[in-house]
N, CA, C and O of each residue as an XYZ file, in Angstrom:
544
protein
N      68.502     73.358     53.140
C      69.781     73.402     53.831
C      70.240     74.844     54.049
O      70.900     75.246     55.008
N      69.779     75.581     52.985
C      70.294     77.182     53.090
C      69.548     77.622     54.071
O      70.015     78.569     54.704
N      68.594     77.241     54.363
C      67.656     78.184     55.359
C      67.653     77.640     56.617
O      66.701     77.989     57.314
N      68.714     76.626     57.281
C      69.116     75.918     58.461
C      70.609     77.078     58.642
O      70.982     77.550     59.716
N      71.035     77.242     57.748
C      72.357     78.016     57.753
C      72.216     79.272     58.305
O      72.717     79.695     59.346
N      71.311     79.972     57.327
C      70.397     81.313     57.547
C      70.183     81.059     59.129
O      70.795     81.836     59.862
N      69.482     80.182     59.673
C      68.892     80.273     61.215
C      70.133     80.179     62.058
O      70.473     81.176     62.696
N      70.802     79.137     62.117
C      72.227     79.193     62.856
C      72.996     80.520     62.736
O      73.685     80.977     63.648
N      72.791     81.204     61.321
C      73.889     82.631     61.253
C      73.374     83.516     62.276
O      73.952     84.213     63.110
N      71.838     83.274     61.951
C      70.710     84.657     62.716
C      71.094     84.618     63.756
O      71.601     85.603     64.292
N      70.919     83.088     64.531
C      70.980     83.143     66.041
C      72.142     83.194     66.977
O      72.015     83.205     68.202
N      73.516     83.232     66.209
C      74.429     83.149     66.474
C      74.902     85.156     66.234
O      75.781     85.783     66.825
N      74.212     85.506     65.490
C      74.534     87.215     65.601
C      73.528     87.762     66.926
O      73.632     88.828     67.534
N      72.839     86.996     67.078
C      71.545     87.419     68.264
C      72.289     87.304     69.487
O      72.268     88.083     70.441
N      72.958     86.229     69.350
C      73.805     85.509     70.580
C      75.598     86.300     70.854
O      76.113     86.445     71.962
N      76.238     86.699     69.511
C      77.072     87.780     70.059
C      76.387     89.161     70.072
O      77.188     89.965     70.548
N      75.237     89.752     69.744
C      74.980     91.094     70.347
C      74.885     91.472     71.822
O      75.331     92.418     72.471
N      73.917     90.069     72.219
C      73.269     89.662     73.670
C      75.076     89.870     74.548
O      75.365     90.645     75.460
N      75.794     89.071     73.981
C      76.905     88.981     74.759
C      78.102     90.351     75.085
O      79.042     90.481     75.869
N      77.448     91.256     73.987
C      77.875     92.363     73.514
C      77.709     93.290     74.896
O      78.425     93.749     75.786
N      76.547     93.271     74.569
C      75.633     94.221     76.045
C      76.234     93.674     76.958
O      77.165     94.229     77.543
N      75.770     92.379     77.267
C      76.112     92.309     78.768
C      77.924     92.637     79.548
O      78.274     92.945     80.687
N      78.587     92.413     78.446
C      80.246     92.723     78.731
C      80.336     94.494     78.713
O      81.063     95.086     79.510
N      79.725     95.015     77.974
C      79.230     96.273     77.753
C      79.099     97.156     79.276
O      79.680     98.080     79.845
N      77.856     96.153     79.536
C      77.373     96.651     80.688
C      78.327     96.056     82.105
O      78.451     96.634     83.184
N      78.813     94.978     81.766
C      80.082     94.530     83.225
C      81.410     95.413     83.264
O      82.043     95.737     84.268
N      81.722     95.770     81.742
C      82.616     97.149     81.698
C      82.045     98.217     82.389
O      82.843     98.977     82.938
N      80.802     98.468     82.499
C      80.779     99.886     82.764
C      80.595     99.723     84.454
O      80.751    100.815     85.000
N      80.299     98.614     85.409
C      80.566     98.410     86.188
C      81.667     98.443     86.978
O      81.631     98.802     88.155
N      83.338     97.841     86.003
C      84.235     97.844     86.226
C      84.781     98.844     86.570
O      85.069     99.131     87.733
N      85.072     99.755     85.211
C      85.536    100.918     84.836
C      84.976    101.922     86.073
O      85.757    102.587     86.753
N      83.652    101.936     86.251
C      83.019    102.540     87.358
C      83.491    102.685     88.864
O      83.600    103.673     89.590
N      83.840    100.716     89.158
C      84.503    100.998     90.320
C      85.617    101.721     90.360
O      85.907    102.583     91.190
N      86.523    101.186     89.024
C      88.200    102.002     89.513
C      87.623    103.548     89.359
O      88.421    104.222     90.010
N      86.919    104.164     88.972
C      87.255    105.610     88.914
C      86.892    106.073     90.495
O      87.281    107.176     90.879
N      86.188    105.252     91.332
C      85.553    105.315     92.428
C      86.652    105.414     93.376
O      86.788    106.171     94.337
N      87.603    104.267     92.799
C      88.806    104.517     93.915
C      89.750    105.548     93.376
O      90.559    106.056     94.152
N      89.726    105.842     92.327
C      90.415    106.958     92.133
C      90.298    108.227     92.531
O      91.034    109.189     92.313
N      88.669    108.084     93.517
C      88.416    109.947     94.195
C      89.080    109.641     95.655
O      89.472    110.616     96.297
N      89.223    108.346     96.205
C      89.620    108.449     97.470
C      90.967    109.279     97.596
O      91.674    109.434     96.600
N      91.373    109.898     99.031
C      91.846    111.143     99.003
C      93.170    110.832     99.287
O      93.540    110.153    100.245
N      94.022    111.440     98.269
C      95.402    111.116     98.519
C      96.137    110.389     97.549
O      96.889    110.712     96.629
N      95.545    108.892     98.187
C      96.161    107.367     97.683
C      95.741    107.371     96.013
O      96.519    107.022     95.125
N      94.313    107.853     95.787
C      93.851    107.408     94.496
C      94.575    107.834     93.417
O      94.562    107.299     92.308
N      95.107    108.642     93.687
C      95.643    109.246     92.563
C      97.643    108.468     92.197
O      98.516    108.578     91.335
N      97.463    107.882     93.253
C      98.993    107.515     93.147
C      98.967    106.157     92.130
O      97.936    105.743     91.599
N     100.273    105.566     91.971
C     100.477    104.505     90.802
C     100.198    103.037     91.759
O      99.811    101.976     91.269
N     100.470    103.246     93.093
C     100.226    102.034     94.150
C      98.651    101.928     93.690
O      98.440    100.906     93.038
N      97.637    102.668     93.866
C      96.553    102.514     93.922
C      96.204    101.512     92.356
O      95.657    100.435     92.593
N      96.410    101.736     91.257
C      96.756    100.932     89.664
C      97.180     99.591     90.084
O      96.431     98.615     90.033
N      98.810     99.548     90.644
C      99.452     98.380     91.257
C      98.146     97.566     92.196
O      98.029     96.345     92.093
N      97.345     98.251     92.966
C      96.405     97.419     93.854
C      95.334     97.106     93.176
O      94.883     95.987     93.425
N      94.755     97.763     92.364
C      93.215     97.342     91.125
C      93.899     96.541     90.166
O      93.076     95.739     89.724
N      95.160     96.353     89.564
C      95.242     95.052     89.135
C      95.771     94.113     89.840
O      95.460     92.986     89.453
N      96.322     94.152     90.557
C      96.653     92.831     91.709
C      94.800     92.238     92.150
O      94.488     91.050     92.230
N      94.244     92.914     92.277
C      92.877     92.293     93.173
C      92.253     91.962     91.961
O      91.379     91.101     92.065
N      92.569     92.635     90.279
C      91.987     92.208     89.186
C      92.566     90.375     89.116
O      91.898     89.358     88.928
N      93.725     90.512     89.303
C      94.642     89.266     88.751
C      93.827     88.128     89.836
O      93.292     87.114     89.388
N      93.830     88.465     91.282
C      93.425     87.867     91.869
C      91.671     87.275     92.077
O      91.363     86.306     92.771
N      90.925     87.939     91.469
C      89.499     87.849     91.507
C      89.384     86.818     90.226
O      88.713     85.801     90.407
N      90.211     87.094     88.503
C      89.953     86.829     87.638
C      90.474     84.966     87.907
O      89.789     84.045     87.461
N      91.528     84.787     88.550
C      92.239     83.553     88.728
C      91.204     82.769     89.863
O      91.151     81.541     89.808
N      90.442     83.448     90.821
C      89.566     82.859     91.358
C      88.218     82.304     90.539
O      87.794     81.155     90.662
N      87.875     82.890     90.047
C      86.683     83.226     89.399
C      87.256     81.997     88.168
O      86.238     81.710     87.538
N      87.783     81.638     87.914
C      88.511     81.233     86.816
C      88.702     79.321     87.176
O      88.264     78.416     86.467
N      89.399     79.195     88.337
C      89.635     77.897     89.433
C      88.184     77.850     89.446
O      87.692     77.154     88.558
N      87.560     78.300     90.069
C      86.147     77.514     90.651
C      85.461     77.836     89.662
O      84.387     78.103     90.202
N      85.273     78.063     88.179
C      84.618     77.391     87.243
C      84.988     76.327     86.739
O      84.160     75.431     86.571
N      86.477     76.137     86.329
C      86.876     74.524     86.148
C      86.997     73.983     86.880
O      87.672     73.040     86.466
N      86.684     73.773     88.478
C      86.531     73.021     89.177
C      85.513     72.209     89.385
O      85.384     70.998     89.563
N      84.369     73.711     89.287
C      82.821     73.266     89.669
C      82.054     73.098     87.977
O      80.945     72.564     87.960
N      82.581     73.494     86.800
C      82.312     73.780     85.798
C      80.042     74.087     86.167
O      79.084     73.382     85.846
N      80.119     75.391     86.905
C      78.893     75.487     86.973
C      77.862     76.169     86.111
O      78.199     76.199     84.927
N      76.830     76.661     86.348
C      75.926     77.675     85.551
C      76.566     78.638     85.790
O      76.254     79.453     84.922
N      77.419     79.147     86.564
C      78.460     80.343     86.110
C      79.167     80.598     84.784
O      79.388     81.722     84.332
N      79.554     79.267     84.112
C      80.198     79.307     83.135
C      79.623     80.630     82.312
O      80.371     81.391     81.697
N      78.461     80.760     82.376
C      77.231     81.636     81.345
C      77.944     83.467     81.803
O      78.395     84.361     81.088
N      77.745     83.363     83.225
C      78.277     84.805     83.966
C      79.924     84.884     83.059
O      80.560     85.917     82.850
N      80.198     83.901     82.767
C      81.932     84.458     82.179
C      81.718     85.588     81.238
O      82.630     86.343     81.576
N      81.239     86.036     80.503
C      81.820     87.125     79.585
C      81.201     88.765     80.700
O      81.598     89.910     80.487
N      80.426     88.451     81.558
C      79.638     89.586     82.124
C      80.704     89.658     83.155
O      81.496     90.581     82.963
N      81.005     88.667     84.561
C      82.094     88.639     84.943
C      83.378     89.100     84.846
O      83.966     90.069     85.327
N      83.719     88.114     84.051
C      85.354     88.505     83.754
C      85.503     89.077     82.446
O      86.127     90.077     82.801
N      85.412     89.187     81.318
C      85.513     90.248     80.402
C      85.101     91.327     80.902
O      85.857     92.200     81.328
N      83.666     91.399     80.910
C      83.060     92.833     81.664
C      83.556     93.682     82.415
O      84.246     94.666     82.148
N      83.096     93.181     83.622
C      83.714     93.616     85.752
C      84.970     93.765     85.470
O      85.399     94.918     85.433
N      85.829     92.705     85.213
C      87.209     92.179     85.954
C      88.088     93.068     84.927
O      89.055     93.786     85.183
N      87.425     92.786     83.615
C      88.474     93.598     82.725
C      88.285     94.849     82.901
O      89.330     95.494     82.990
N      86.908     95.684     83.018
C      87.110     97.375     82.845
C      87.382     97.025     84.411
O      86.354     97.374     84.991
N      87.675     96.854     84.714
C      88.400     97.281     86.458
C      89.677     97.336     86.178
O      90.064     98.460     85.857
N      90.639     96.319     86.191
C      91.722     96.643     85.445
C      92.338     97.159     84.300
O      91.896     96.883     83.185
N      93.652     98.131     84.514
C      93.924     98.864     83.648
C      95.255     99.121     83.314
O      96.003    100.050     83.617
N      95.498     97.563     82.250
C      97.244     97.858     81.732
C      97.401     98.789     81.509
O      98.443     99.320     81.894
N      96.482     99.486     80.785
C      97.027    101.101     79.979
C      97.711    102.486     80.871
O      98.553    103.344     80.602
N      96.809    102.155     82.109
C      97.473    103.168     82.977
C      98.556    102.921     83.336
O      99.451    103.737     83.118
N      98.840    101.619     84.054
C      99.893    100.870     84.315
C     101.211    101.211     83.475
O     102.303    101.476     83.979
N     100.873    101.150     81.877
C     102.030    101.315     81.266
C     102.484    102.843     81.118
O     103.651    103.233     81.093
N     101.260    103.680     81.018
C     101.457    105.143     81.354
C     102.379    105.702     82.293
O     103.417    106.317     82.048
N     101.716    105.323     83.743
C     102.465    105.726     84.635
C     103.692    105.275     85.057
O     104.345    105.692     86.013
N     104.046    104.127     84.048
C     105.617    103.547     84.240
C     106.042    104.471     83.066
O     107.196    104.044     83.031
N     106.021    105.284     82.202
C     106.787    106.281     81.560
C     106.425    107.192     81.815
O     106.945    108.044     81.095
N     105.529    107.738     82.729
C     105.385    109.389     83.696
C     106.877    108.756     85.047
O     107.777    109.414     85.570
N     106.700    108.024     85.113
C     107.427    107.402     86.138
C     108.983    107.673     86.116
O     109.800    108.194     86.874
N     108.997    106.917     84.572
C     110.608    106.954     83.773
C     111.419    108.000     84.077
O     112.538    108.016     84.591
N     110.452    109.192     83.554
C     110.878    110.477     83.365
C     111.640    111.012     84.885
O     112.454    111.934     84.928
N     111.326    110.472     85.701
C     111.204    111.535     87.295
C     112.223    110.268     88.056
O     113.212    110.614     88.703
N     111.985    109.306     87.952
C     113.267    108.114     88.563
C     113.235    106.406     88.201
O     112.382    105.575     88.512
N     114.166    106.286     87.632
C     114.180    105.415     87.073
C     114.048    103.824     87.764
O     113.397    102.865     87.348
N     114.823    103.928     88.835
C     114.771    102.665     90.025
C     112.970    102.725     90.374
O     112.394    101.650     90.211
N     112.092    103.941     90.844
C     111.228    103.709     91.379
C     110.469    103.462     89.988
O     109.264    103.333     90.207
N     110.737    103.370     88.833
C     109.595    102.817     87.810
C     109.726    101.268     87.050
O     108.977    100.712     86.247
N     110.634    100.964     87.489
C     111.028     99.430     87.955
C     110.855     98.584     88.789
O     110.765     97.356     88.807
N     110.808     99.604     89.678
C     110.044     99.173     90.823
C     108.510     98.735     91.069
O     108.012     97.697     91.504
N     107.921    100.052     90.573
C     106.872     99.619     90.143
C     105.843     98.429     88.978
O     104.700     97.974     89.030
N     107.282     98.275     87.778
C     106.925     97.567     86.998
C     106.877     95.999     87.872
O     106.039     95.099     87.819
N     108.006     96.110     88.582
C     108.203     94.307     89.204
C     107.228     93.913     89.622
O     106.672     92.823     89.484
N     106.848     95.187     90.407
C     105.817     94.451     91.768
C     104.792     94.572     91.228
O     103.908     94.050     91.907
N     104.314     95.137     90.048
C     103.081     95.229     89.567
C     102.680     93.715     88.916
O     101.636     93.096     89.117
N     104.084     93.218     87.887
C     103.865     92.120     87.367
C     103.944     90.879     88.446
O     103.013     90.075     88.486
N     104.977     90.755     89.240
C     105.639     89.394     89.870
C     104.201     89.488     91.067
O     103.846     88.385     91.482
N     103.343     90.814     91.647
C     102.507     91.134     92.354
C     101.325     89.892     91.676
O     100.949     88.852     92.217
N     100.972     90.409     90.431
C      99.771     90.282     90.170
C     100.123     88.363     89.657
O      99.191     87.589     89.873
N     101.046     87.948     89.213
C     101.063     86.491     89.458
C     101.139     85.850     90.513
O     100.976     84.632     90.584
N     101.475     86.823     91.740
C     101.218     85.823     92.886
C     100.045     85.955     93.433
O      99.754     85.109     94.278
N      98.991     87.089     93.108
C      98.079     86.960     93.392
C      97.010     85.694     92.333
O      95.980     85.170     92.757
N      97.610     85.454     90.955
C      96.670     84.530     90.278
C      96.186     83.075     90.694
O      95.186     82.357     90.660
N      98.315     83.087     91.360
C      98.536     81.958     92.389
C      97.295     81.766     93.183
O      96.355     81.019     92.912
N      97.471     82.748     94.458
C      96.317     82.749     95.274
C      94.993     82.016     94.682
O      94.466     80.910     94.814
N      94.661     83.529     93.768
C      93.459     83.617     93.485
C      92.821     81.812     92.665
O      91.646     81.472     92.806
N      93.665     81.076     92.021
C      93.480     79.681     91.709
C      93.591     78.867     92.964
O      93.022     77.780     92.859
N      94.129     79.076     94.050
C      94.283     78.407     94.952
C      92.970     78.249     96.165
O      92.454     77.290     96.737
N      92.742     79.935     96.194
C      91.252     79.920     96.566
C      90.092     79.714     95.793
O      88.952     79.632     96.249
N      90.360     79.649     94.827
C      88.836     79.528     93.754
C      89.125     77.588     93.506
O      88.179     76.908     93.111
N      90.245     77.057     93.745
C      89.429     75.414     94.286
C      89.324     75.077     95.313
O      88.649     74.054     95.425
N      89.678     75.458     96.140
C      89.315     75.305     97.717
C      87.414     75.894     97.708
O      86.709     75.262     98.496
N      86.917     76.663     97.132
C      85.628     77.297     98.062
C      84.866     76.033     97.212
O      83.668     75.809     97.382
């Protein structure tokens, strides 16, 4: 019985390393794109550009999300490479909350501003994004 335990422990540490990497490696995908939009000239550097990589985060993850419990497919497997991985190092609360107290400092209406539309933004995109991910 101990050595059925032993095999389930083994293969189950085999099975979060495996899962390790691959989120590993969908982070570095993610993370990759946003810095990508962060060289475009001008815009990247602004807090709209944050506001737009998590809105399209909120919206990809809520798609991606609908049409697995819809279709419950062999995608299910792509979830941690997908959406932990990609979807999460693409999006980035941390900046988000950064630049709403670089924000603070310089005007207060426009970092409220930004907070609304960032949040009330990115739930109407989840909206969407569930709305199109059972429709396809």
């Amino acid at each position: 019985m101990l050595k059925i335990v032993k095999m389930i422990v083994m293969k189950k540490q085999r099975q979060s390393l495996s899962e390790l990497l691959i989120v590993g490696f969908g982070g570095g995908i993610g993370g990759s794109l946003r810095y990508l939009l962060s060289l475009l000239p001008i815009i990247g550097h602004l807090p709209l550009m944050t506001v737009a990589i998590n809105w399209l985060g909120a919206f990809l993850l809520a798609l991606f999300d609908a049409y697995l419990t819809k279709n419950s497919s062999q995608l299910t497997r792509w979830q941690p490479f997908i959406g932990t991985g990609i979807i999460g190092g693409f999006t980035t609360f941390s900046t988000m909350i950064l630049q709403f107290n670089q924000l603070l400092r310089n005007n207060l209406q426009v970092a409220w501003l930004y907070i609304i539309l960032t949040v009330f933004g990115g739930i109407l995109m989840v909206r969407l994004g569930q709305k199109v991910g059972r429709a396809v």
